[in-house]
N, C-alpha and C positions, 0 to 999 in steps of 0.2 A: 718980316715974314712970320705967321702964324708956323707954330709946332702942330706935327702931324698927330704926336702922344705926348702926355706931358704927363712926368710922374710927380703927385707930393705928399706932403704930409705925414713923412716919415723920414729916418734915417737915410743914406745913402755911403755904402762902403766905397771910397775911392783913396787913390794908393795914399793918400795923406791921412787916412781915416774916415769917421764916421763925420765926416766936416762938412756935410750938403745934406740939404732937404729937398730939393727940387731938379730932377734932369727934364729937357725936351731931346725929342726926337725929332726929325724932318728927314724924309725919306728912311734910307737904312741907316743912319747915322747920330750918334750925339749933336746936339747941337749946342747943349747949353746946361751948363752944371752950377748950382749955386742954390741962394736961397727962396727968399717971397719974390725977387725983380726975376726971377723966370718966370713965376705966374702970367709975369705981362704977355708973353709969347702963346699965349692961351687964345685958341681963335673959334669961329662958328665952326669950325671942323676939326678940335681938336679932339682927341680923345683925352679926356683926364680921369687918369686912375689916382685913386685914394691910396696912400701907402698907409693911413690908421696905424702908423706906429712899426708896419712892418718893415724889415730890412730889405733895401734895394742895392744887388749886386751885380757884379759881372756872372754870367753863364756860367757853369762847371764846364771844364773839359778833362775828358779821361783819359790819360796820357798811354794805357795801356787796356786792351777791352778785346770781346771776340762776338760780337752783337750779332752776325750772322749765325754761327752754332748756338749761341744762345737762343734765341728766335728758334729755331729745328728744336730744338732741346723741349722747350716749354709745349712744343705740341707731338710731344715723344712720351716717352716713360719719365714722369723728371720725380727723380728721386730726393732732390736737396730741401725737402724739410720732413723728411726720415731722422731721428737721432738715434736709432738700435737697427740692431741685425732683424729681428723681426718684424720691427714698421717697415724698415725696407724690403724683405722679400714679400711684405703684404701689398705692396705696392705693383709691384712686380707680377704677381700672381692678378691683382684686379686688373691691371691694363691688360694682359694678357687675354684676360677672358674677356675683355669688352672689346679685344681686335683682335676678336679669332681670324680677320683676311688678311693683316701682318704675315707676310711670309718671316720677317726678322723680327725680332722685340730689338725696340733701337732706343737710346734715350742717354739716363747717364743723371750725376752729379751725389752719387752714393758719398757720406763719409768715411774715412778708413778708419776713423775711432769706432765705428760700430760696430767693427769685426775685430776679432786677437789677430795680433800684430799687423792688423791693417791689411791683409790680405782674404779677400772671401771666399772660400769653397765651392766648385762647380756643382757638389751635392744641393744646394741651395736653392740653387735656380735648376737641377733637373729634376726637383719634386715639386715645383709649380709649372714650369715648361721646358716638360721631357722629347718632347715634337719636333718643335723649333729651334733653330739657331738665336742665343741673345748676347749681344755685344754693348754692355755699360761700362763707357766710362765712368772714372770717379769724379769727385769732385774739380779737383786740381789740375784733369785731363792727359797725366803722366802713367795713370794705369788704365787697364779696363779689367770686371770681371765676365766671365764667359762660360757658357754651359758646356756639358758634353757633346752636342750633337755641334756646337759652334768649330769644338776643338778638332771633332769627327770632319766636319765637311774641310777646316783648313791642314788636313794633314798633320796636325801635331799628336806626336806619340812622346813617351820617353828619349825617345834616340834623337829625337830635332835638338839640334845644339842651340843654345841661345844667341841671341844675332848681336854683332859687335858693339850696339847702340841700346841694348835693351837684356830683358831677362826672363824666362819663363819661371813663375816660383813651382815648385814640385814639392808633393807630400814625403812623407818620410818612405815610401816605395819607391820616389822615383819620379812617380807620374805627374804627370802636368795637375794643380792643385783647381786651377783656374782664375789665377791674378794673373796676368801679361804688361810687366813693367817695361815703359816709355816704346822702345821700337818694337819692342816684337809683340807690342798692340797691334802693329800692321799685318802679321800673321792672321790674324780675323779679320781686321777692319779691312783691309784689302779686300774680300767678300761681300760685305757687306751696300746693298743696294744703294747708289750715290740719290742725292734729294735731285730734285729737277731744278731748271731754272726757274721756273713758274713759283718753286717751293722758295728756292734762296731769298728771293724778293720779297715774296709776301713774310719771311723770316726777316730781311732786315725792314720793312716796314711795321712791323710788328715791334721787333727791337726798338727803332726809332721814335716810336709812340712811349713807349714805355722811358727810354731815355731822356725825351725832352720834358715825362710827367716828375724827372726826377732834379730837375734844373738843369739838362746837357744839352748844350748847344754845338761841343764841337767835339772827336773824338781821335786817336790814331788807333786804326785795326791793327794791333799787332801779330796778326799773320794774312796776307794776301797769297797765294797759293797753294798747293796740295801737299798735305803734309798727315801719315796718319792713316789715312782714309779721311780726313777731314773735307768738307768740301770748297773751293777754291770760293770764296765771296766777289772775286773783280768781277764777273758779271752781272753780277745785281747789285754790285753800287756804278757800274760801267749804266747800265739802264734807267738805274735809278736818277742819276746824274742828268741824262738827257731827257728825260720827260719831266724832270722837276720835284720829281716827288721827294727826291733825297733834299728835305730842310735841313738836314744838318751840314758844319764843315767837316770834310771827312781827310784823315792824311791815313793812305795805308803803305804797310811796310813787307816789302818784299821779301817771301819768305826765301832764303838762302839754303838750296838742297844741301846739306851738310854729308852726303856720300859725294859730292863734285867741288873742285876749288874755282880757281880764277875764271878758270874755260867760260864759268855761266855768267862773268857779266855783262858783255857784251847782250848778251839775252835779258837781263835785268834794266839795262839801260833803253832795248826797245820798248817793255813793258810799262818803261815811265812816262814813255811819251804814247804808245797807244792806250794808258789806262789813265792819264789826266784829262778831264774832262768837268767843267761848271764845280760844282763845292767837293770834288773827288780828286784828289791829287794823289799818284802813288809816288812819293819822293825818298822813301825810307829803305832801307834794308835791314830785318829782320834776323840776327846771328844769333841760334843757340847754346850756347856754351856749355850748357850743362842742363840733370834735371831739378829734385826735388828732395828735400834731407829728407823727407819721412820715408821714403823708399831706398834711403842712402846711393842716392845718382846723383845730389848736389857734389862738385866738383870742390875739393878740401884742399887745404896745404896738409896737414895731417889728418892721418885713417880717423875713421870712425870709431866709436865703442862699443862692444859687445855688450849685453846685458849686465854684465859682471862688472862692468868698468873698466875693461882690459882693451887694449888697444888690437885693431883689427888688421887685415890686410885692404882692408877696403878705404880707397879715396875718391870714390865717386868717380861719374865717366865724364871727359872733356868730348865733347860733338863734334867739335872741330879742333883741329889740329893746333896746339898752342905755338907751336914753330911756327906755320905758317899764316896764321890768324894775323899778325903784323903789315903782311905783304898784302893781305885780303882788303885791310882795313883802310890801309895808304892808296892803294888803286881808288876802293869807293871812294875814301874822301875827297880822292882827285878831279873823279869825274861827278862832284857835288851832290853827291848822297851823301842822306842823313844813316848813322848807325846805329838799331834801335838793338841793344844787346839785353837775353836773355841771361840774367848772373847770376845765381842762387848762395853758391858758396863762395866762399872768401879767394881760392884759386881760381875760379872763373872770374870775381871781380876783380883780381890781380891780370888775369890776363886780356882781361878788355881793358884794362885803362894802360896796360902797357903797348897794346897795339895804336891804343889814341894816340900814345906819347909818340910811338915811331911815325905815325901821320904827321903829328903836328914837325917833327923834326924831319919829314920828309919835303911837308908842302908848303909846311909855314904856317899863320894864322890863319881861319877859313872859319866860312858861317855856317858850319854844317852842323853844328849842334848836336853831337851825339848824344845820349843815355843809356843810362845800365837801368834795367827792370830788377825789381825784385830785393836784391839785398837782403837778403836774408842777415850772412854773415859776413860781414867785411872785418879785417884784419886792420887794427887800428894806426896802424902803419900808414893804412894806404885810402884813410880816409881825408887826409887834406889832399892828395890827388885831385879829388874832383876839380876841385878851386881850382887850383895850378892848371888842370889841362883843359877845363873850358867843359867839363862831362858833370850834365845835366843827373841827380838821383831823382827816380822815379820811381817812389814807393808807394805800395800798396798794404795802407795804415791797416784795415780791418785783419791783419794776420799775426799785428803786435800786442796779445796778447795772451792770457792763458788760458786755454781752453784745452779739452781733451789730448788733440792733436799735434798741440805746443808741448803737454805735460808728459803726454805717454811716449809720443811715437817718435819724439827729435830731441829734447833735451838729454835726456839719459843717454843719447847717440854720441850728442857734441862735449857732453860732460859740461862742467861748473864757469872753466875758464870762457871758452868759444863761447858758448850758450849766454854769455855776457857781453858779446858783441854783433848778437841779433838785431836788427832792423835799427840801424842808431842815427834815428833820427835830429837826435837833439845835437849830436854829436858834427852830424855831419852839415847843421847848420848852421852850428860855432865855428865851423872852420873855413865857412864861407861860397859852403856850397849851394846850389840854386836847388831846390825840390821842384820838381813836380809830383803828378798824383794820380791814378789809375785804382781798377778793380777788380782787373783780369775777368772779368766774367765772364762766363759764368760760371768761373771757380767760385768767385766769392761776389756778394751781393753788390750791384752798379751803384747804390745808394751814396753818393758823396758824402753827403751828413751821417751816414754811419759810420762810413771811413773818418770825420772828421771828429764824431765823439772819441774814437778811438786813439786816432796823433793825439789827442788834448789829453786824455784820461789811462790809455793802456792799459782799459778795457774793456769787454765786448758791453755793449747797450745791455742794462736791464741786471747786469752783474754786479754791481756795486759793492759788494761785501769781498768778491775777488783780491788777491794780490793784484796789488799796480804789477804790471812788468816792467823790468828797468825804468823805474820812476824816472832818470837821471837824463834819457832819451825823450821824455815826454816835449810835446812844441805845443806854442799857445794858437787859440782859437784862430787871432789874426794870421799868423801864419801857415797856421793847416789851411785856409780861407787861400791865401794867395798862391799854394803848391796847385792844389783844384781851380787857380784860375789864370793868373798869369804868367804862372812856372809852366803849366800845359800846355798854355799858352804860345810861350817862347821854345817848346818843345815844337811845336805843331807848326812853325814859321809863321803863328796867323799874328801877326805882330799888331796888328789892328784890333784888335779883340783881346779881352784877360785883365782890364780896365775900364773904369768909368770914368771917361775922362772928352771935354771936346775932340770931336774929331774920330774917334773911335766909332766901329762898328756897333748897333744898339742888340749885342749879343745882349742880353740881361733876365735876372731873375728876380719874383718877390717871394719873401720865404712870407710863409706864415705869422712870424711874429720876428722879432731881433734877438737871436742866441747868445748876443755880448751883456744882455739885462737880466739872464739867469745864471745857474749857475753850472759848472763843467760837465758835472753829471747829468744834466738836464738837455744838454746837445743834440741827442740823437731824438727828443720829442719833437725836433722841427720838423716843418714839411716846407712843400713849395708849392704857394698858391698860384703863381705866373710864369711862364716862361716865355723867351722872346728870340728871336731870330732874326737882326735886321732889321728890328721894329716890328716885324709880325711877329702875331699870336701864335705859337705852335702848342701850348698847354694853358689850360684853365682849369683849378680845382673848382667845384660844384658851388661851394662856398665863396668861392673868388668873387 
């Protein structure tokens, strides 16, 4: 039988290496991996693309992503390529006045380096919109700031105590300043006009265009339900799903109300079977353990530091209850949910892989494949864990470096020792543990190949003169390459995908040229001229 696509004349990454020139496709599937004797599979209906040298891989998947608020986001206020307090409320100011029928200014992805100590003042936004109610998130999506009239319409004065999840910051009077750290975001955002479904959809088809121009074929939404004010995405990938338009593989993970324990799974387990549908599977359960070091809610074994270096009273807040988290973890595993944990500090990643361990010694081996997100800081104790319990790291590389946000707002927090057991990538692959690989976006940018300059180099694109951060955690090209494909992969159960290989789904990408023939620094100039889904075309750069 004649090949429906037939790629050659270039590299082709498969799990052995760069050891093939040539793949065919027939229907959605590989058919045929090797050199010039695949040529022969070449028919009056194949398509044959020229690889001219480029590399031919498996799809990216982003084992961690929020594609629907991102999508709302980019046709909102989007603030994330602001680098000062002033580009940013110049921002702010022109959307404002070009949507004078906004009853809300809505939008978000401001950095906290542009403002001292990462929190920004309501004075800011009520001398460009003194009128209206405005609710931006930051970056990271763990703060928001908010004007006067926002704080007016939600009730907060000095005397609202801060909610047991969250923190209002206040000026040196007292008053609310206008930063609203992690829950008592929901103090405004709760007001705040919900998008329609009409808007979610054309958000994750938006998202979707933009993902597969970036080589993503498959993705896990790491929060399916209402959380925040955020808006619930299962029905517009529930819609998506049955009219086709969703090309992508989707696994989303059920976000876990962290005010209610066990009572809600039973409700979690309807929601798996009425929200799976065609490339849409809700199989996961989404646990927040904690927040963010730059606002000190990453959850520590030891306080934080105060400016001085003096140790604080503060150890960050646990979201869920670390006594019961064990019990939570052993039911889901039982009834074959995957456990997609949010872990930032080192006592959150301690307490998720101690709930794994009480699963696995409750139920015994099982394919449910947890992960811990994030990683910031693991305790080097508890980094052969993974290996041992079967828990997938699921890092997101573009934060392993130094930049503003690394320098000011978190190291001086964790001090010399901790601060040297940030994102330990290399560490945590000597010891045998599986990566996967994510972007949280749109915290930080969906771009794979930037995240992968980033594992190889530690750091940011275009920085080159920077300190490496913890050079000693750096991982090589192939392996950052395999976290983004079939470590996401085996995250995602698409066990047929995350390789080039017979048999396998024809998820696939052609970059632009082969990033293994430059050199490390030079990583993040790749692009991706092809993407594929099953054999179909879902991107083609201009030049393709």
């Amino acid at each position: 039988m004649h090949a429906d696509l037939l790629f050659s004349g270039g590299p082709v990454l498969t799990p052995e290496g760069r050891t093939a020139t040539a793949v065919a496709v027939t229907g959605d599937r590989i058919t045929a991996v090797g050199g010039d004797e695949v040529l022969g599979l070449s028919g009056p209906r194949t398509q044959v693309v020229d690889l001219a040298g480029r590399l031919l891989l498996p799809g990216f998947q982003d084992a961690h992503v929020h594609p629907i608020p991102a999508g709302l986001e980019l046709g909102q206020c989007d603030l994330t390529e602001a680098t000062s307090s002033a580009e940013t409320v110049a921002l702010v100011r022109a959307y404002a006045e070009a949507h004078q029928e906004r009853e809300w200014i809505l939008g978000g992805g401001w950095s906290m380096e542009a403002f001292e100590g990462g929190t920004p003042a309501k004075e800011l936004l009520d001398a460009v919109v003194p009128d209206r109610p405005v609710y931006l998130p930051n970056r990271d999506h763990h703060g928001a700031w908010v004007n006067s009239r926002a704080l007016e319409l939600a009730g907060v004065t000095r005397d609202t105590p801060d909610p047991a999840d969250g923190r209002i910051e206040r000026n040196a009077a007292g008053e609310p300043s206008g930063t609203l750290q992690e829950g008592a975001m929901q103090l405004v955002g709760r007001l705040t006009p919900p998008a329609t479904a009409a808007d979610r959809l054309a958000a994750l088809l938006h998202a979707q265009r933009h993902l597969h121009a970036l080589g993503i074929t498959a993705w896990q939404d790491a929060l399916v339900g209402d959380f925040l004010g955020m808006d619930d995405p299962s029905g517009a990938y529930l819609a998506a799903a049955r009219d086709g338009s969703l090309t992508a593989r989707v696994v989303g993970a059920l976000w876990w109300d962290r005010e209610h324990g066990a009572e809600q799974i039973p409700e979690l387990v309807e929601k798996r079977a009425g929200l799976s549908h065609g490339r849409f599977r809700a199989t996961s359960v989404k646990l927040m353990l904690d927040g963010v070091a730059e606002n000190g809610t990453a959850a520590l074994l030891d306080p934080y530091l105060d400016r001085c270096g003096c140790a604080t009273a503060n150890r960050g807040k646990s979201f869920i209850d670390a006594g019961q988290l064990p019990k939570y973890v052993t039911e889901l595993d039982a009834l074959g949910f995957q456990c997609h944990f949010h872990a930032l500090g080192d006592r959150a990643v301690r307490d998720a892989l101690d709930a794994i361990e009480a699963a696995r010694a409750a139920n015994g081996p099982s394919d449910t494949r947890p992960h811990l997100a994030h990683l910031q800081v693991v305790h080097p104790e508890d980094v052969p864990r993974f290996s041992r319990l079967g828990a997938t790291a699921n890092i997101q590389p573009l934060w392993a470096a130094h930049e503003p946000q690394m320098d000011e707002l978190t190291i001086p927090f964790l001090g010399s020792e901790r601060a040297a057991w940030q994102y330990p990538f290399g560490a945590l692959l000597r010891s045998g543990a599986r990566l996967a690989a994510g972007s949280d976006w749109p915290v930080s940018s969906p771009d794979p190949l930037q995240g992968i300059h980033v594992a190889v180099n530690r750091r940011v694109p275009g920085n080159s003169g920077a300190p490496v951060f913890l050079p000693g955690e750096r991982i090589n090209l192939a392996e950052a390459l395999t976290a983004y494909t079939a470590g996401s992969a085996q995250v995602n159960h698409l066990d047929d995908t995350g390789t080039v290989r017979v048999g396998a789904l024809a998820d696939l990408v052609v970059l632009d040229r082969d990033p293994f023939d430059g050199p490390p620094e030079s990583i993040a100039e790749t692009g991706v001229a092809l993407t594929y889904v099953g054999g179909e075309a879902v991107y083609a750069a201009q030049e393709a």
